[in-house]
C-alpha positions in Angstrom: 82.1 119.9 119.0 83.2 121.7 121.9 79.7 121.5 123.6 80.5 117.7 123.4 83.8 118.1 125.1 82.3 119.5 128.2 79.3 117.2 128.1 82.0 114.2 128.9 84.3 116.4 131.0 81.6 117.9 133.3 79.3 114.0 133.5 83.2 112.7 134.6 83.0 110.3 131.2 86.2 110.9 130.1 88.2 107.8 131.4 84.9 105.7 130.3 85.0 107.3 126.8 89.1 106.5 126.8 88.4 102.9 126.9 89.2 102.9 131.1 91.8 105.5 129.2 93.4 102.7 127.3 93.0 104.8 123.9 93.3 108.7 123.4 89.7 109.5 122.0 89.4 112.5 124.3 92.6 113.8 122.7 91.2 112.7 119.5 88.2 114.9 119.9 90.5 117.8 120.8 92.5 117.7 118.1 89.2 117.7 115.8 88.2 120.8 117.5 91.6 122.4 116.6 91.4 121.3 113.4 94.5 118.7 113.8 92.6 115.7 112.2 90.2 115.6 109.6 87.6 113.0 111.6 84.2 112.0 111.2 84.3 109.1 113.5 85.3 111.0 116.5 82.4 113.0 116.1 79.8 110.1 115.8 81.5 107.9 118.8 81.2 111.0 121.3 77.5 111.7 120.0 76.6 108.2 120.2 78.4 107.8 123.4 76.8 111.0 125.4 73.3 109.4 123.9 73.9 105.8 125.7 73.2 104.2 121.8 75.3 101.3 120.4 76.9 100.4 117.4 76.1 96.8 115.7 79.3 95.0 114.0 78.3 92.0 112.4 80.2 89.2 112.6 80.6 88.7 108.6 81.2 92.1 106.5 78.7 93.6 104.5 80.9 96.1 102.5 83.9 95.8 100.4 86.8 98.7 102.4 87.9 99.8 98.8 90.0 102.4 99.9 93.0 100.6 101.7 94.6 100.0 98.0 96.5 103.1 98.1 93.9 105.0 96.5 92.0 106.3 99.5 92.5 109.5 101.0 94.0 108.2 104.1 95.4 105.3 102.4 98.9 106.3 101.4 100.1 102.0 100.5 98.4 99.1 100.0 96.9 97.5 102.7 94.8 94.3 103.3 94.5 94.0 106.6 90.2 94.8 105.8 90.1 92.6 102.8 87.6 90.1 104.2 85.3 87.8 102.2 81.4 89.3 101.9 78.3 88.0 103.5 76.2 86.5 100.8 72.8 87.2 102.7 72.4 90.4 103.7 69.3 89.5 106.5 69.8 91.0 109.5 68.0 89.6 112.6 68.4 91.8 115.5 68.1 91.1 119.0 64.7 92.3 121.5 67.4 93.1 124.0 70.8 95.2 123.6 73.4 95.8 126.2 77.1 95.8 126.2 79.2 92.9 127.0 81.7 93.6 129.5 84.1 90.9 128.3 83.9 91.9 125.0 85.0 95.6 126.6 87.5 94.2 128.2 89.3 92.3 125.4 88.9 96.2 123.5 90.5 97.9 126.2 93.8 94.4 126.1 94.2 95.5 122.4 94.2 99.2 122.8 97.1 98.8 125.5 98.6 96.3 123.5 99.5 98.5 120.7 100.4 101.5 123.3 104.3 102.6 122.2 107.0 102.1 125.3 107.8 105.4 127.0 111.3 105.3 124.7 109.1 105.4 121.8 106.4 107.8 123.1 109.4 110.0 123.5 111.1 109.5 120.5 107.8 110.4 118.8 107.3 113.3 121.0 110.3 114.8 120.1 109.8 114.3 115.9 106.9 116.4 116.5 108.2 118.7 118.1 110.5 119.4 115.0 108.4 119.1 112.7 106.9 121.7 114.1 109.5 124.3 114.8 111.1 123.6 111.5 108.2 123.3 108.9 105.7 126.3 108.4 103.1 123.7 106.7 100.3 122.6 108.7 99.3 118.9 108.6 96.2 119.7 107.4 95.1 122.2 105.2 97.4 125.3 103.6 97.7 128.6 105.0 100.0 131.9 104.4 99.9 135.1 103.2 98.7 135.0 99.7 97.6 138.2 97.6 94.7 136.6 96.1 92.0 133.4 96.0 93.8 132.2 93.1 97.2 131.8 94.3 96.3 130.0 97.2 94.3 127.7 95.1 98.0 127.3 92.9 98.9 125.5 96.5 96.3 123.2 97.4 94.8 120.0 95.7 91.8 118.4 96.2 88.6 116.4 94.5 88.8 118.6 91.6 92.5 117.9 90.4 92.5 116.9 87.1 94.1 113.3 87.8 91.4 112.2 89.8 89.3 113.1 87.7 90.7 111.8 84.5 91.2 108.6 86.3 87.6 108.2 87.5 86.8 108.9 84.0 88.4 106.0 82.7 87.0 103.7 84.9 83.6 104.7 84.1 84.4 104.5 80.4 85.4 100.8 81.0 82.2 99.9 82.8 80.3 101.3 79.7 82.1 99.7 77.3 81.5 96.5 79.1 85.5 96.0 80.0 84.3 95.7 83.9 81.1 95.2 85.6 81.1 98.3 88.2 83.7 100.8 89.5 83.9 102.6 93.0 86.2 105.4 93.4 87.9 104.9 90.4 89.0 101.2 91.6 87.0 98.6 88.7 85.9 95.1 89.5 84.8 91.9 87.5 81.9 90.8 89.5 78.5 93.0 90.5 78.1 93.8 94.1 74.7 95.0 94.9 73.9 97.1 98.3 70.3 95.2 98.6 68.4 98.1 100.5 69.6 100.3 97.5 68.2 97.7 95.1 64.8 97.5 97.2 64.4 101.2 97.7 64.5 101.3 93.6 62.2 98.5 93.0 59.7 100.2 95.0 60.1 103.7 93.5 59.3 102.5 90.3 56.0 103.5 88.8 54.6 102.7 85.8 57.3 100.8 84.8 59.2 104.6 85.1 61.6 105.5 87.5 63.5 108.6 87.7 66.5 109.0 89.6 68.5 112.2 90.7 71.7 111.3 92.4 74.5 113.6 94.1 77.3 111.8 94.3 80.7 111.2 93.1 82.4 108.3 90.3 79.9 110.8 87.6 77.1 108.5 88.0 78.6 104.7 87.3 76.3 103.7 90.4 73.7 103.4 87.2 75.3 100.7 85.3 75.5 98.6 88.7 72.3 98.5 89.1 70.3 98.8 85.8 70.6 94.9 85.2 68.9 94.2 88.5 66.1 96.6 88.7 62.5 96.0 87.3 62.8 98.5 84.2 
C-alpha cells in the first residue's frame, strides 16, 4: 500500500487521482495505510489507476446492493438510495475501443464538489474529531489495550462469529429449506430467485455424467445451493 502512495506521489498523479482534487482519495489511501478505514476500494482504484485500466458501469444494474437495509457492515439504517430495478438480460456487448470521456469526468468531478461541506462545517467537523479523540481511548476501528490474555481481549470485540449473526443466518437458511422463501443472502430472504448467470453456466459445464460436485467457501452455511439446484442440469 505504501509502495502505491509513492508511485502517485513521485509520477505527480495525485491531483489526477483526487478527481482534479475534487475528492480526498489520496487521504483515503492514507488513512488505509494507518489503519483508519477498513477499505477495499481504495486499494483497487489506486491499482487500477497506476495500471491505466478502467472500470465498466453498466447503465442498468446487474446485482441486487442487499446490504444498505441496515444489515450490512457499513450500513448502520436503512437506505434505498441503491435500490434499483435489475437488468433482465445479462448480455454484455463490449466495445473494440475504450477511453475515458472527459465530459463524463467532468460531471464526476461537479458532484464531488458539490457535496464538499462549507469551511464552517469543515471546521465544525474538524473540531468533533478532535475530541473524540482526546477524550475517548477507543479507536474507530479495531480494539486495543492492555489485556492479560487472548481471551479477555476477545470478551471486547465482536465479529462474524457472534452468536446473533449466526443464529440469524441460521434462520434464514432454515426458511429457504422449508420452502418459506426462495433464496437468502446475508441473512436478508426474498420471494423471487435471482440467478448470477455466469455462476449458473460455469455449473452447467462442470457437470459430468450427470454428477457434479461442488466445494464452496463461503458464508450464509451453504443456502447458495438451494438457489441454484432448480436451475442446474442435475
Amino acid at each position: 500500500m505504501l509502495s502505491i502512495k509513492k508511485q502517485l506521489e513521485a509520477k505527480g498523479l495525485v491531483k489526477e487521482f483526487n478527481f482534479n482534487n475534487s475528492y480526498p482519495y489520496m487521504q483515503m489511501l492514507e488513512d488505509k495505510i494507518n489503519s483508519k478505514n477498513q477499505s477495499w476500494a481504495i486499494l483497487w482504484y489506486a491499482s487500477a489507476f497506476l495500471a491505466g485500466k478502467y472500470c465498466f458501469y453498466p447503465p442498468h444494474s446487474l446485482v441486487h446492493n442487499i446490504g444498505n437495509d441496515g444489515s450490512g457492515t457499513h450500513a448502520i439504517e436503512e437506505n434505498t438510495i441503491y435500490k434499483v430495478d435489475i437488468k433482465e438480460s445479462t448480455t454484455i456487448i463490449f466495445p473494440k475501443h475504450v477511453e475515458e470521456n472527459n465530459d463524463a469526468r467532468k460531471q464526476f468531478e461537479q458532484f464531488f464538489n458539490s457535496g464538499k461541506p462549507s469551511l464552517i462545517d469543515r471546521a465544525k467537523n474538524k473540531v468533533k474529531r478532535t475530541l473524540k479523540r482526546v477524550f475517548s481511548n477507543q479507536p474507530v476501528y479495531g480494539w486495543s489495550g492492555d489485556y492479560s490474555s487472548w481471551e479477555k481481549a476477545q470478551k471486547k470485540c465482536s465479529g462474524y462469529d457472534n452468536s446473533i449473526i449466526v443464529n440469524k443466518v441460521k434462520e434464514s437458511v432454515l426458511k429457504v429449506k422449508s420452502g418459506a422463501a426462495k433464496f437468502e443472502r446475508d441473512s436478508v430472504l426474498f420471494d423471487e430467485i435471482y440467478l448470477f448467470e455466469p455462476i449458473v453456466n460455469a455449473l452447467n459445464s462442470s457437470v459430468k455424467d450427470n454428477k457434479l460436485h461442488v466445494c464452496d467457501f463461503g458464508g450464509s452455511l451453504g443456502s447458495s445451493y438451494f438457489q441454484f439446484k432448480s436451475n442446474s442440469k442435475v
